[in-house]
mmCIF file of the N, C-alpha and C atoms, coordinates in Angstrom:
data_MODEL
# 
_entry.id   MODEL 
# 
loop_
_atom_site.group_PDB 
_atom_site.id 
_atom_site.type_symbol 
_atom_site.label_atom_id 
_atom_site.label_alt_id 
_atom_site.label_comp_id 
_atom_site.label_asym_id 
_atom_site.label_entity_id 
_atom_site.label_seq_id 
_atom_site.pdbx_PDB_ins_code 
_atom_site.Cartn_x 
_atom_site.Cartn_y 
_atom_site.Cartn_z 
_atom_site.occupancy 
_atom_site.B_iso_or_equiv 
_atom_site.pdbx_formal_charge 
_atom_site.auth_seq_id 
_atom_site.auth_comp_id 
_atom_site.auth_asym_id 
_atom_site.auth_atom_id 
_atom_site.pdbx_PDB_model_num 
ATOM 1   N N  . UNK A 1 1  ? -0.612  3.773   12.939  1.00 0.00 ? 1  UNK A N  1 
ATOM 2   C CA . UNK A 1 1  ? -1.691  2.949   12.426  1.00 0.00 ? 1  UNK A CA 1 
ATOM 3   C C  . UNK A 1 1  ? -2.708  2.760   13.554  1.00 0.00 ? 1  UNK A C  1 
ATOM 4   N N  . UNK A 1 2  ? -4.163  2.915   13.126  1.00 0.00 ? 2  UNK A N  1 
ATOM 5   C CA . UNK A 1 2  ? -4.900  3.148   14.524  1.00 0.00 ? 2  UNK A CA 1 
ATOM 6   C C  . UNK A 1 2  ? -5.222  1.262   14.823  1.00 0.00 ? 2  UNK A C  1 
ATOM 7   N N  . UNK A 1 3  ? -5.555  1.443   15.842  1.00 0.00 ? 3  UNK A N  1 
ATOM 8   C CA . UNK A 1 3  ? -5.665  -0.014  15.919  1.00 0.00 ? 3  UNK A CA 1 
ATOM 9   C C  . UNK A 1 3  ? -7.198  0.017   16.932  1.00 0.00 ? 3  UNK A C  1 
ATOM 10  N N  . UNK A 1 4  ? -7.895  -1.326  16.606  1.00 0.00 ? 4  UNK A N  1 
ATOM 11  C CA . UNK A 1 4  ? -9.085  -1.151  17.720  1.00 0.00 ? 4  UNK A CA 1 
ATOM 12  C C  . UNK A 1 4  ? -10.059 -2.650  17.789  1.00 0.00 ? 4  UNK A C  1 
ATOM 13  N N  . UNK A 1 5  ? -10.764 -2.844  18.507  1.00 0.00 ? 5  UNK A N  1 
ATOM 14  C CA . UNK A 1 5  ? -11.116 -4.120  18.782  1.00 0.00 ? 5  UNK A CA 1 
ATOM 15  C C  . UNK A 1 5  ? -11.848 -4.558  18.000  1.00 0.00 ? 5  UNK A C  1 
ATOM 16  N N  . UNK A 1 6  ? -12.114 -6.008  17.732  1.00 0.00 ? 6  UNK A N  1 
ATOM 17  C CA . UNK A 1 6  ? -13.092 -6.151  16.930  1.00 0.00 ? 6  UNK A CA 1 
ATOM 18  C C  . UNK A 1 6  ? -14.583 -6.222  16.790  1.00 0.00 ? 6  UNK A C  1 
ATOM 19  N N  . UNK A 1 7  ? -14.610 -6.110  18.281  1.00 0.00 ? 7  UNK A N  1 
ATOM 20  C CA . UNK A 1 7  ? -16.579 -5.480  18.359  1.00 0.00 ? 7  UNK A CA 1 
ATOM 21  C C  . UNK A 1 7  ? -16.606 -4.405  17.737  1.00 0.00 ? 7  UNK A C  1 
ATOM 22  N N  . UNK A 1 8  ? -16.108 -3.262  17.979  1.00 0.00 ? 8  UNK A N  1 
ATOM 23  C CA . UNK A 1 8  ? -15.994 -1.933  17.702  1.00 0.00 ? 8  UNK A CA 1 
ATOM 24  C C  . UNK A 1 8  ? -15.755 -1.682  16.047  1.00 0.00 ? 8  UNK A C  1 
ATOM 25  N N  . UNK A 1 9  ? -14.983 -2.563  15.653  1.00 0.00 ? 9  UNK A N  1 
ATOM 26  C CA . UNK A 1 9  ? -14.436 -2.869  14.098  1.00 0.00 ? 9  UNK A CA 1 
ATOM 27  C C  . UNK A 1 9  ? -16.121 -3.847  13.423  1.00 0.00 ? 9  UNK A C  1 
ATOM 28  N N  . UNK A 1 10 ? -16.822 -4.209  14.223  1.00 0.00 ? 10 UNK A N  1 
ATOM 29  C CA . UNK A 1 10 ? -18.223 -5.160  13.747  1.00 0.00 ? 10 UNK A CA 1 
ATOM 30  C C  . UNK A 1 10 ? -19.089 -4.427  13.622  1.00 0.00 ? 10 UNK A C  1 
ATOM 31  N N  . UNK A 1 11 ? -19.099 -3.247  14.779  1.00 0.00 ? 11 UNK A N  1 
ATOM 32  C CA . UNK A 1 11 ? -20.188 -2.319  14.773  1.00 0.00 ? 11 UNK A CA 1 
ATOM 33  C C  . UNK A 1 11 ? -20.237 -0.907  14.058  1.00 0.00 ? 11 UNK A C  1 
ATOM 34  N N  . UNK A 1 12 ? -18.945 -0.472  13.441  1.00 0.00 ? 12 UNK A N  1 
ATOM 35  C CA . UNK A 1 12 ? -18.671 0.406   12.629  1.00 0.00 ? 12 UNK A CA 1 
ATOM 36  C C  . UNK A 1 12 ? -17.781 -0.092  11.927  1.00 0.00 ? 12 UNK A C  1 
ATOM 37  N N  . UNK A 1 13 ? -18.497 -1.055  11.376  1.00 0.00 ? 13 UNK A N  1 
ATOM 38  C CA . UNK A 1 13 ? -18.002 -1.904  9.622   1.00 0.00 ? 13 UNK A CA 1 
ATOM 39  C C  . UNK A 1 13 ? -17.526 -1.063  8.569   1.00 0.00 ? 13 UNK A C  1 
ATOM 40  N N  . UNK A 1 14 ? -18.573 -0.127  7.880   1.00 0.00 ? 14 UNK A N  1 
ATOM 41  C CA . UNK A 1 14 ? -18.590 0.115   6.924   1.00 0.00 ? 14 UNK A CA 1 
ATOM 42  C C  . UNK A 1 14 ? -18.104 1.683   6.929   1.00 0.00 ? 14 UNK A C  1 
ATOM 43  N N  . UNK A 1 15 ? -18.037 2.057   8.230   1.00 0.00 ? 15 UNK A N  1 
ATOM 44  C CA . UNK A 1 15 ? -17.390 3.715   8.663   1.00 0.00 ? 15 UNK A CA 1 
ATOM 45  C C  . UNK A 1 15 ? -15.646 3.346   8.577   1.00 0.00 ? 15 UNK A C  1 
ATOM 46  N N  . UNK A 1 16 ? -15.552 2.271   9.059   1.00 0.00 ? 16 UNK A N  1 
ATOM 47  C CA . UNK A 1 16 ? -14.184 2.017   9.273   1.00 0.00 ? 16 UNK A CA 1 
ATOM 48  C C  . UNK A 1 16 ? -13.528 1.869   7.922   1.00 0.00 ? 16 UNK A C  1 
ATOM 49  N N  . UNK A 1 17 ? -14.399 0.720   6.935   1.00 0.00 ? 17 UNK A N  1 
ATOM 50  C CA . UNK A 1 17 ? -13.944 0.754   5.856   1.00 0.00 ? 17 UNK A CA 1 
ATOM 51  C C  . UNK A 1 17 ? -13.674 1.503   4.736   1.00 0.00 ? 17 UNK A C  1 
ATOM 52  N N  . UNK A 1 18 ? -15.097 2.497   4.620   1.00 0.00 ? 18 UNK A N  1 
ATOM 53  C CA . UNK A 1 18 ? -14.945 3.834   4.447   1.00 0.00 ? 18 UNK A CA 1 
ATOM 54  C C  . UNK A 1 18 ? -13.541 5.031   5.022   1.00 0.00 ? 18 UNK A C  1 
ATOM 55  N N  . UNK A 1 19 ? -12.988 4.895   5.949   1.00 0.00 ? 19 UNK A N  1 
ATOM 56  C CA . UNK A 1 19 ? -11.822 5.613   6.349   1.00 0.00 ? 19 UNK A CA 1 
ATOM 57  C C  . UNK A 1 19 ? -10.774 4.769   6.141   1.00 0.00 ? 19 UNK A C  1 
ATOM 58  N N  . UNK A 1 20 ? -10.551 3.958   5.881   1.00 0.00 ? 20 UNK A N  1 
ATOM 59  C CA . UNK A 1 20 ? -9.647  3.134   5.233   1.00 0.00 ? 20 UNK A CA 1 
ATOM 60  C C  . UNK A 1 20 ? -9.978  3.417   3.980   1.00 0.00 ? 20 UNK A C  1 
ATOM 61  N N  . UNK A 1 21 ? -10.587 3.382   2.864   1.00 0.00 ? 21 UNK A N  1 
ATOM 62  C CA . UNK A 1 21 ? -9.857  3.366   1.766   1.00 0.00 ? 21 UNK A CA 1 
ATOM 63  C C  . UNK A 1 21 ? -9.945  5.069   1.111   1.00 0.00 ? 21 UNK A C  1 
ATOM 64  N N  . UNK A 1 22 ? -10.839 5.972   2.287   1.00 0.00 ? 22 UNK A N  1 
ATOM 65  C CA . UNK A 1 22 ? -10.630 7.578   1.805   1.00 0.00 ? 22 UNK A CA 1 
ATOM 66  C C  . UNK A 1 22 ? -8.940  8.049   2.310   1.00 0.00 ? 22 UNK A C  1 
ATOM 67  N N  . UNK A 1 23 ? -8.185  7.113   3.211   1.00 0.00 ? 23 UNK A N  1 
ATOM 68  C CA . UNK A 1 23 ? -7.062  7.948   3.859   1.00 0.00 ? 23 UNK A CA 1 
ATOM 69  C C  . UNK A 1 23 ? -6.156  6.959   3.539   1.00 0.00 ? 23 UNK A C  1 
ATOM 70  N N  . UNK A 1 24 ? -6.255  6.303   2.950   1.00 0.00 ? 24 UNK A N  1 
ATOM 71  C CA . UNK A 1 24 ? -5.260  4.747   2.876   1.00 0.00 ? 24 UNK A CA 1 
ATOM 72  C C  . UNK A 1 24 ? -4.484  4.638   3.764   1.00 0.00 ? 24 UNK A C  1 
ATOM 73  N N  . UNK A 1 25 ? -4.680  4.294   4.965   1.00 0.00 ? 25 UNK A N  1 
ATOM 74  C CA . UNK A 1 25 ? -4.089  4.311   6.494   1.00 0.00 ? 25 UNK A CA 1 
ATOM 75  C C  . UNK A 1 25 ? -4.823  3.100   6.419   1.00 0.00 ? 25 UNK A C  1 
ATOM 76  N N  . UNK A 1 26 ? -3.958  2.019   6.997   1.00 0.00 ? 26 UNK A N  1 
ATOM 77  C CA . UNK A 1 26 ? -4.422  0.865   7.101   1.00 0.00 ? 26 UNK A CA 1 
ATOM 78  C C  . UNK A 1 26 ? -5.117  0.774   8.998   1.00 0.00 ? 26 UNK A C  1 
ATOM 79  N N  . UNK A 1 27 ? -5.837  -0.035  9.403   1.00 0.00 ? 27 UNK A N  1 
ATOM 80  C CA . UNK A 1 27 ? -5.998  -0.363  10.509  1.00 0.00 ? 27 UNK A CA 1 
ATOM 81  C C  . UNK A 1 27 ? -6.083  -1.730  11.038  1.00 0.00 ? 27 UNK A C  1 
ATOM 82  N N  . UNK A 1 28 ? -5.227  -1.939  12.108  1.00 0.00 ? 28 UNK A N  1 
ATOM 83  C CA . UNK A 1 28 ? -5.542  -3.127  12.698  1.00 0.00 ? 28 UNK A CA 1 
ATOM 84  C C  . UNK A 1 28 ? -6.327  -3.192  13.997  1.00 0.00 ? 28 UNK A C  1 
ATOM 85  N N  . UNK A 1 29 ? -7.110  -4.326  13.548  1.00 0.00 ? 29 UNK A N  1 
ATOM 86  C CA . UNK A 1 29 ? -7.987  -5.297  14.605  1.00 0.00 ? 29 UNK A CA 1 
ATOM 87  C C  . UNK A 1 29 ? -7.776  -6.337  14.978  1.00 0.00 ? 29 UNK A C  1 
ATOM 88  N N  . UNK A 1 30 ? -8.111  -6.045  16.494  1.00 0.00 ? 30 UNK A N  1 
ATOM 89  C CA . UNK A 1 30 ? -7.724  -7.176  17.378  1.00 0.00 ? 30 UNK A CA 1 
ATOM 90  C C  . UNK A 1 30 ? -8.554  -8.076  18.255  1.00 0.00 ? 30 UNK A C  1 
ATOM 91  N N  . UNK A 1 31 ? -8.263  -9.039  17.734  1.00 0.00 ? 31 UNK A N  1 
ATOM 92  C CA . UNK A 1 31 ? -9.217  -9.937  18.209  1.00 0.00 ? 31 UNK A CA 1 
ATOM 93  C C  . UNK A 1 31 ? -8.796  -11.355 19.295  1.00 0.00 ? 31 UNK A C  1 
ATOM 94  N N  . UNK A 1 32 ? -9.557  -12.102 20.072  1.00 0.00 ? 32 UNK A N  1 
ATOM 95  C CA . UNK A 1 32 ? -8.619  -13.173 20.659  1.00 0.00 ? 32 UNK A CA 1 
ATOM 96  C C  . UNK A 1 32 ? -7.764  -14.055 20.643  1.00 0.00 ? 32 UNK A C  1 
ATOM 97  N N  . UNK A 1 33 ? -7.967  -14.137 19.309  1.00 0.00 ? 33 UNK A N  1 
ATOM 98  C CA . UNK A 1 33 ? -6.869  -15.330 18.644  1.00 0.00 ? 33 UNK A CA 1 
ATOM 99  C C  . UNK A 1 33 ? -5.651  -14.601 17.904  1.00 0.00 ? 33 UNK A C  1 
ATOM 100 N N  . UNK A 1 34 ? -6.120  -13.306 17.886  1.00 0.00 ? 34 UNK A N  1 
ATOM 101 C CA . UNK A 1 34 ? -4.739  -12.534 16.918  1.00 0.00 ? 34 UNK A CA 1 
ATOM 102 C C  . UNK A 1 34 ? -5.355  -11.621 16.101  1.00 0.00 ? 34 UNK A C  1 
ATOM 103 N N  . UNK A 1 35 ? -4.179  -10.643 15.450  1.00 0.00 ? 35 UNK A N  1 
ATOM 104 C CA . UNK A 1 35 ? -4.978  -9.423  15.232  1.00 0.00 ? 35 UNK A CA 1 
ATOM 105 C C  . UNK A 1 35 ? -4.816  -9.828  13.393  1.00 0.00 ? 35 UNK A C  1 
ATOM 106 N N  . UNK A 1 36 ? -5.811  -8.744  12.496  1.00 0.00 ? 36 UNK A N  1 
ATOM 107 C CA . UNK A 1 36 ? -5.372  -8.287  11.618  1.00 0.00 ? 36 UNK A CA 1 
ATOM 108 C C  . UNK A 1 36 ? -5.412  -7.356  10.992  1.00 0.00 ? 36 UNK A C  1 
ATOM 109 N N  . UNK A 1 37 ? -5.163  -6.769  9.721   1.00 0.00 ? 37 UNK A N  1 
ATOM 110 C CA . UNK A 1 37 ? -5.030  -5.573  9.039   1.00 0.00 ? 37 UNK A CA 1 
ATOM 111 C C  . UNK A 1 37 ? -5.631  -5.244  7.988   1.00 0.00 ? 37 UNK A C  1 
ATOM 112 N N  . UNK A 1 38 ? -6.530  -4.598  7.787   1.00 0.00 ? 38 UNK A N  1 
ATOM 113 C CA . UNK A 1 38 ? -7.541  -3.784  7.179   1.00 0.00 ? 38 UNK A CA 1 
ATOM 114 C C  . UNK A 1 38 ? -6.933  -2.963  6.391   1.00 0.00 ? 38 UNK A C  1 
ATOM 115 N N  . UNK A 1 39 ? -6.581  -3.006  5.372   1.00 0.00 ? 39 UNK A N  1 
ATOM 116 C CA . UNK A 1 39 ? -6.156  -2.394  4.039   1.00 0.00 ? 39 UNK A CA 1 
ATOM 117 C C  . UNK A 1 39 ? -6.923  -2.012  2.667   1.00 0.00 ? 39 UNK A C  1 
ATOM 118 N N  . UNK A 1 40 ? -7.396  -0.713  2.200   1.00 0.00 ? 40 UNK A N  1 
ATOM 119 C CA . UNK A 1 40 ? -8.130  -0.550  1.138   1.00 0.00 ? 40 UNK A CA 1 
ATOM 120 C C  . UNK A 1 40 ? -7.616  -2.007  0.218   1.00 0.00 ? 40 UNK A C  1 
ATOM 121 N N  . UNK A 1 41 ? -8.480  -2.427  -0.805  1.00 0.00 ? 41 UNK A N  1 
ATOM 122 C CA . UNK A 1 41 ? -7.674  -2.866  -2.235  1.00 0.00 ? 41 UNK A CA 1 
ATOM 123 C C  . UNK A 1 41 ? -6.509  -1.747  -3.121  1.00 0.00 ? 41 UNK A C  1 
ATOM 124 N N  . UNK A 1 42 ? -6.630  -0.887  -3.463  1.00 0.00 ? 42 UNK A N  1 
ATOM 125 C CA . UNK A 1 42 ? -5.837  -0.106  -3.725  1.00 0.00 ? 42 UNK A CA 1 
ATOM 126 C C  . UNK A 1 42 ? -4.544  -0.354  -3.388  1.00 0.00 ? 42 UNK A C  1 
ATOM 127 N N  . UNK A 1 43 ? -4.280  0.121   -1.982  1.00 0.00 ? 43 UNK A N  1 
ATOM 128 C CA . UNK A 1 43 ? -3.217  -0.098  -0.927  1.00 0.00 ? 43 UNK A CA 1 
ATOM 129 C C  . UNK A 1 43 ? -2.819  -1.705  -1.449  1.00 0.00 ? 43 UNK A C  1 
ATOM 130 N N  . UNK A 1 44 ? -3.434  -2.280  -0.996  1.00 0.00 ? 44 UNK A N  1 
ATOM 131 C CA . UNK A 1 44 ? -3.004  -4.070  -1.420  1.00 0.00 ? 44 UNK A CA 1 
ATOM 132 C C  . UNK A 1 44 ? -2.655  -4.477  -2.591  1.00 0.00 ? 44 UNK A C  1 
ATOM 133 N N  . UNK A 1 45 ? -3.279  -3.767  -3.477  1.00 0.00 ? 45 UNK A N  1 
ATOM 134 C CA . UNK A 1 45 ? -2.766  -4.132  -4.835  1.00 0.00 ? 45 UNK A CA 1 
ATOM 135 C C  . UNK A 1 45 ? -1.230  -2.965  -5.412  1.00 0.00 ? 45 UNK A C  1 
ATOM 136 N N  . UNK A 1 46 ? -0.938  -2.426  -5.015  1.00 0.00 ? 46 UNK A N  1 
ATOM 137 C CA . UNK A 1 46 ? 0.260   -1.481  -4.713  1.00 0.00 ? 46 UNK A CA 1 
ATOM 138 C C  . UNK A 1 46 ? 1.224   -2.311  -3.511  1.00 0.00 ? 46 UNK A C  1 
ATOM 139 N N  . UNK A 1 47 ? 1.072   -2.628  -2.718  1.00 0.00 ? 47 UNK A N  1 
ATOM 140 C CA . UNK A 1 47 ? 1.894   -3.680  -2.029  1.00 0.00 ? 47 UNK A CA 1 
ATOM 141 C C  . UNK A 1 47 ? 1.971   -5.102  -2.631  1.00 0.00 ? 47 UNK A C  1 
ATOM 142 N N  . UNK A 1 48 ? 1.292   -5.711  -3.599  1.00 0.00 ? 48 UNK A N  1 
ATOM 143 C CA . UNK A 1 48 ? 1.469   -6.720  -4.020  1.00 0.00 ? 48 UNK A CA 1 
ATOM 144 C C  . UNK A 1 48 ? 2.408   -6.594  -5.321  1.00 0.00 ? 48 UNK A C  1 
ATOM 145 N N  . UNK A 1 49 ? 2.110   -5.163  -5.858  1.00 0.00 ? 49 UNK A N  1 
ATOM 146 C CA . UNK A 1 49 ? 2.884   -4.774  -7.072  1.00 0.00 ? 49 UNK A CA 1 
ATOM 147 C C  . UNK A 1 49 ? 4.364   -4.468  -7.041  1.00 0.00 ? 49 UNK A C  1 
ATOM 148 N N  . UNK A 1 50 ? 4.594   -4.034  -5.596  1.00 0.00 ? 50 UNK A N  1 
ATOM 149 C CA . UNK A 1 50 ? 5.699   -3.747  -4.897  1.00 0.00 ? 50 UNK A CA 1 
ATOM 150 C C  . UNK A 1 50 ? 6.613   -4.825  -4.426  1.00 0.00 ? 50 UNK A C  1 
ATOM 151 N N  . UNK A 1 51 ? 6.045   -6.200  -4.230  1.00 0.00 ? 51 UNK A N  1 
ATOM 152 C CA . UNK A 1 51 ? 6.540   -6.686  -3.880  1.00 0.00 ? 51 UNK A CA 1 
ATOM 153 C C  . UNK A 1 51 ? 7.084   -7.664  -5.057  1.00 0.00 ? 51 UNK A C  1 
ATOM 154 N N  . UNK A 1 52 ? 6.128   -7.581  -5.747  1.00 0.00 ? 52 UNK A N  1 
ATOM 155 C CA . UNK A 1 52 ? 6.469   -8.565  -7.546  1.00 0.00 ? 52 UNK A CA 1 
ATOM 156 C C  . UNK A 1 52 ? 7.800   -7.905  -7.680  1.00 0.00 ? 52 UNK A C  1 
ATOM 157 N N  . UNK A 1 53 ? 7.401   -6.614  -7.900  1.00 0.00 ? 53 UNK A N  1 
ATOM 158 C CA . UNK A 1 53 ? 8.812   -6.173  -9.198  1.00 0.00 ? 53 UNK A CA 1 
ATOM 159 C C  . UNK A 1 53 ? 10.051  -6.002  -7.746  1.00 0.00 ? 53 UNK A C  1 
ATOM 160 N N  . UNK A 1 54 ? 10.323  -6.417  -6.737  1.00 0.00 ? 54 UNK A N  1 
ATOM 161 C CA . UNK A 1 54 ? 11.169  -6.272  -5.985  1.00 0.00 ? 54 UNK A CA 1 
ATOM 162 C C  . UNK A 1 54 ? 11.405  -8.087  -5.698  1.00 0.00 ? 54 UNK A C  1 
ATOM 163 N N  . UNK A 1 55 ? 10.907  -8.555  -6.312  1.00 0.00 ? 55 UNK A N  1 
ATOM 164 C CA . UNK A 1 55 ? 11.444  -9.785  -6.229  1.00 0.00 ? 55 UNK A CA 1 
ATOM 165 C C  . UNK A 1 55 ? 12.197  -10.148 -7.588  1.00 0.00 ? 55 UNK A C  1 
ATOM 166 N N  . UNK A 1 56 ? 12.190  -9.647  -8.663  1.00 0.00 ? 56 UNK A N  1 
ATOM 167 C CA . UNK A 1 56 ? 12.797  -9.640  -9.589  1.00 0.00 ? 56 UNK A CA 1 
ATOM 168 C C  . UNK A 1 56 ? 14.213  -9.385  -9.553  1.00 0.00 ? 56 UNK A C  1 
ATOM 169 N N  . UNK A 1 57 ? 15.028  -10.265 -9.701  1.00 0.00 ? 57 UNK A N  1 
ATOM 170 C CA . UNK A 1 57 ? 17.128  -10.042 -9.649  1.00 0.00 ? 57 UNK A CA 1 
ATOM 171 C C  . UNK A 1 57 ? 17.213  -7.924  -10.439 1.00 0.00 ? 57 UNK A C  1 
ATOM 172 N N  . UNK A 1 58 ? 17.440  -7.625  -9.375  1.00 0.00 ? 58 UNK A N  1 
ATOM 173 C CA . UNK A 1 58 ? 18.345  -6.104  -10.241 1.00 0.00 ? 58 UNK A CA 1 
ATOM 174 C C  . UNK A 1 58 ? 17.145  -5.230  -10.412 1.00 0.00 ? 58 UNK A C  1 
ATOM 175 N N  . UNK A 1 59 ? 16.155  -5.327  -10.261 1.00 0.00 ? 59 UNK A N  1 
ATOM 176 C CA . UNK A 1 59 ? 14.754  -4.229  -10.433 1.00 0.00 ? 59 UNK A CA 1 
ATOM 177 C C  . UNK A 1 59 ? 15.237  -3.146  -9.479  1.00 0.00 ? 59 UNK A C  1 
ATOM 178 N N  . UNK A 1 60 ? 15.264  -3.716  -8.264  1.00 0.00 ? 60 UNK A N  1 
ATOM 179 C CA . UNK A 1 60 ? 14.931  -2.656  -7.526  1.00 0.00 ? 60 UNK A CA 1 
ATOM 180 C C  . UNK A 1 60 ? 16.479  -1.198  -8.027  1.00 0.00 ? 60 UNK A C  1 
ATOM 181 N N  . UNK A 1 61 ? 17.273  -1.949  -7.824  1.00 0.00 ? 61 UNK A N  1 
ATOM 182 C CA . UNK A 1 61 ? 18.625  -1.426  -8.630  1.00 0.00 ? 61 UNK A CA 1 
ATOM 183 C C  . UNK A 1 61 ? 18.158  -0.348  -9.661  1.00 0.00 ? 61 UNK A C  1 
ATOM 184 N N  . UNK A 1 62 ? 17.182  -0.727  -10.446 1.00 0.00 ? 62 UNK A N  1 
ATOM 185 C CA . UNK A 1 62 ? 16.593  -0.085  -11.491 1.00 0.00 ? 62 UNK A CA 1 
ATOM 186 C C  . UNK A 1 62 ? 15.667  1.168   -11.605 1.00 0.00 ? 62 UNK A C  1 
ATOM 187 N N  . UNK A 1 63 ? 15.016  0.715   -10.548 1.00 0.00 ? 63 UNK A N  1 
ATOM 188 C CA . UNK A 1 63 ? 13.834  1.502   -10.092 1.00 0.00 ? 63 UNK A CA 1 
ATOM 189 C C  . UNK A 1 63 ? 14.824  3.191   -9.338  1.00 0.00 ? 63 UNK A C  1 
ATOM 190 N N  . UNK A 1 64 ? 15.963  2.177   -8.587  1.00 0.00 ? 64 UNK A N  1 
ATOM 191 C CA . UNK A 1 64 ? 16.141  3.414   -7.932  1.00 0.00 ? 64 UNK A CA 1 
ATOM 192 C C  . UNK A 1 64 ? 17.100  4.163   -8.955  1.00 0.00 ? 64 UNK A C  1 
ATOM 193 N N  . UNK A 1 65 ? 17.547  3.549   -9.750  1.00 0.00 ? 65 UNK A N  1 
ATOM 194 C CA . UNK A 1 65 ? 18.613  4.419   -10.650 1.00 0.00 ? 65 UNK A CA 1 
ATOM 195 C C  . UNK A 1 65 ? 17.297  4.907   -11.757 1.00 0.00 ? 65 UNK A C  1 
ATOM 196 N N  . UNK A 1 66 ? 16.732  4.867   -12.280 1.00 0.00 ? 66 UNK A N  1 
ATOM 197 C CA . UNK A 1 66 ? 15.430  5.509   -12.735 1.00 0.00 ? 66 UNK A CA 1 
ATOM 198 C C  . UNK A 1 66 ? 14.856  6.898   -12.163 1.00 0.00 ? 66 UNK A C  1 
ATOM 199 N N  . UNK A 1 67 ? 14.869  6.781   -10.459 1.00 0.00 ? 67 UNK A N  1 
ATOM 200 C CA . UNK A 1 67 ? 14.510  7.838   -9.664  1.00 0.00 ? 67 UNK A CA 1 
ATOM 201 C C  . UNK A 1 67 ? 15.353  8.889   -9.715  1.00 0.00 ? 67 UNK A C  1 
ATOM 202 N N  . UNK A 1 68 ? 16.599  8.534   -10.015 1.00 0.00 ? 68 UNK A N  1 
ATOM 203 C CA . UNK A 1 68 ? 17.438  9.281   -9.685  1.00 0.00 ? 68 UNK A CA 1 
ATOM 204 C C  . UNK A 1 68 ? 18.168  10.046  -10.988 1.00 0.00 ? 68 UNK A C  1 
ATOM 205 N N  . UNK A 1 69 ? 17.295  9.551   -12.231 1.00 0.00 ? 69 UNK A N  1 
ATOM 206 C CA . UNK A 1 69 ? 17.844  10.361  -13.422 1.00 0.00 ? 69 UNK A CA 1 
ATOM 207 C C  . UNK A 1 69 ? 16.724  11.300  -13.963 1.00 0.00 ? 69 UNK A C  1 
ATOM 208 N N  . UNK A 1 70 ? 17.562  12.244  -13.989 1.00 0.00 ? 70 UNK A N  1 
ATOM 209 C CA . UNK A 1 70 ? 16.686  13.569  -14.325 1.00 0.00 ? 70 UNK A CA 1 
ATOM 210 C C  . UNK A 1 70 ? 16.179  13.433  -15.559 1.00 0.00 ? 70 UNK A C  1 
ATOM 211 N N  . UNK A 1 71 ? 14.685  14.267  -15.614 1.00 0.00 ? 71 UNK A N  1 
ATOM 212 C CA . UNK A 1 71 ? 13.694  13.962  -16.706 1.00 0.00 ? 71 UNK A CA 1 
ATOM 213 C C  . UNK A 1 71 ? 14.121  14.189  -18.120 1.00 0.00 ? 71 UNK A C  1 
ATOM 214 N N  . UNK A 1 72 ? 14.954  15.224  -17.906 1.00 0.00 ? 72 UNK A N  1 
ATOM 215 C CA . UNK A 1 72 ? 15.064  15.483  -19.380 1.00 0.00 ? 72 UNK A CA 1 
ATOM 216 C C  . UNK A 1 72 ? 16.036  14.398  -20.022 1.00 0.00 ? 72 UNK A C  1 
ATOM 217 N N  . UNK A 1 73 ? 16.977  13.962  -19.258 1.00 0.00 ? 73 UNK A N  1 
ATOM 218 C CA . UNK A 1 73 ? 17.543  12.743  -19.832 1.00 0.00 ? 73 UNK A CA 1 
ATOM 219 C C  . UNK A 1 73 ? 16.763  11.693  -20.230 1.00 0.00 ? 73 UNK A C  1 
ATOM 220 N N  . UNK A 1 74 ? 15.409  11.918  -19.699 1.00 0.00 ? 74 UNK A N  1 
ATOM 221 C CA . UNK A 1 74 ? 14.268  10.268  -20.288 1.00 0.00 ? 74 UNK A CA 1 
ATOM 222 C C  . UNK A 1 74 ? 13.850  10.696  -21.519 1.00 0.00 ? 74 UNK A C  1 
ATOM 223 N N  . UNK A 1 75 ? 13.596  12.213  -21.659 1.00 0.00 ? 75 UNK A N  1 
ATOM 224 C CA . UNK A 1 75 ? 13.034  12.378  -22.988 1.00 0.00 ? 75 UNK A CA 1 
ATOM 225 C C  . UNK A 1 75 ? 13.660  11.839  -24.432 1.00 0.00 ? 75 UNK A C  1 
ATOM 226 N N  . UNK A 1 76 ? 13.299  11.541  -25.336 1.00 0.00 ? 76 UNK A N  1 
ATOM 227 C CA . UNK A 1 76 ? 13.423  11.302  -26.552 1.00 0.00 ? 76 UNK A CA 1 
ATOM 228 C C  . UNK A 1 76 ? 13.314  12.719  -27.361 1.00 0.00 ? 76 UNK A C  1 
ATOM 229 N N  . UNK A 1 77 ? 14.251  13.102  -27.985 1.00 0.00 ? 77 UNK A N  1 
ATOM 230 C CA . UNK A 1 77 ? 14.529  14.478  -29.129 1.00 0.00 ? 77 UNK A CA 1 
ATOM 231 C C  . UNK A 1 77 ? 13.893  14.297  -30.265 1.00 0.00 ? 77 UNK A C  1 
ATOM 232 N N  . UNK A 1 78 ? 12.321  14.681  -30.331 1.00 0.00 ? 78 UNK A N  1 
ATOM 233 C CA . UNK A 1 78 ? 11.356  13.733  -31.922 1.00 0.00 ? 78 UNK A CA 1 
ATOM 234 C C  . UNK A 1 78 ? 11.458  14.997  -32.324 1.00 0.00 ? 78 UNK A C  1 
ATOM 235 N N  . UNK A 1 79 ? 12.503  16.156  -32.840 1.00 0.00 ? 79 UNK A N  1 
ATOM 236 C CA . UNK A 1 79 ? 12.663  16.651  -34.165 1.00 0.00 ? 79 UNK A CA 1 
ATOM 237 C C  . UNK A 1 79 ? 13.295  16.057  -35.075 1.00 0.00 ? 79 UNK A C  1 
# 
């Protein structure tokens, strides 16, 4: 994750933000009081979605037994 100061993050605002949400590579900036992290919306709303259905009792259980069953077993036989 590239990381870089926050003058540098002030003065190439919109380049930075622009490469953040073309590469969804997040970046952090650092500043005197503490840093933070620059994340497309995309990215954030996929980590927020991620974190919902993984707070749910037995999802994740689900998700991964889901991954792990082959497609043709999902299909439905509509002859």
């Amino acid at each position: 994750m590239p990381v870089i100061n926050s003058t540098t993050a002030r003065n190439n605002f919109f380049k930075v933000m622009e490469e953040v949400i073309d590469s969804h590579e997040s970046v952090i900036i650092t500043g005197k009081k503490g840093n933070v992290v620059m994340v497309s919306e995309e990215d954030w709303s996929s980590i927020q979605e991620t974190l919902y259905l993984c707070s749910i009792p037995g999802m994740r259980e689900k998700i991964v037994e889901g991954i792990a069953t082959p497609l043709d077993e999902c299909l439905e036989d509509t002859k």
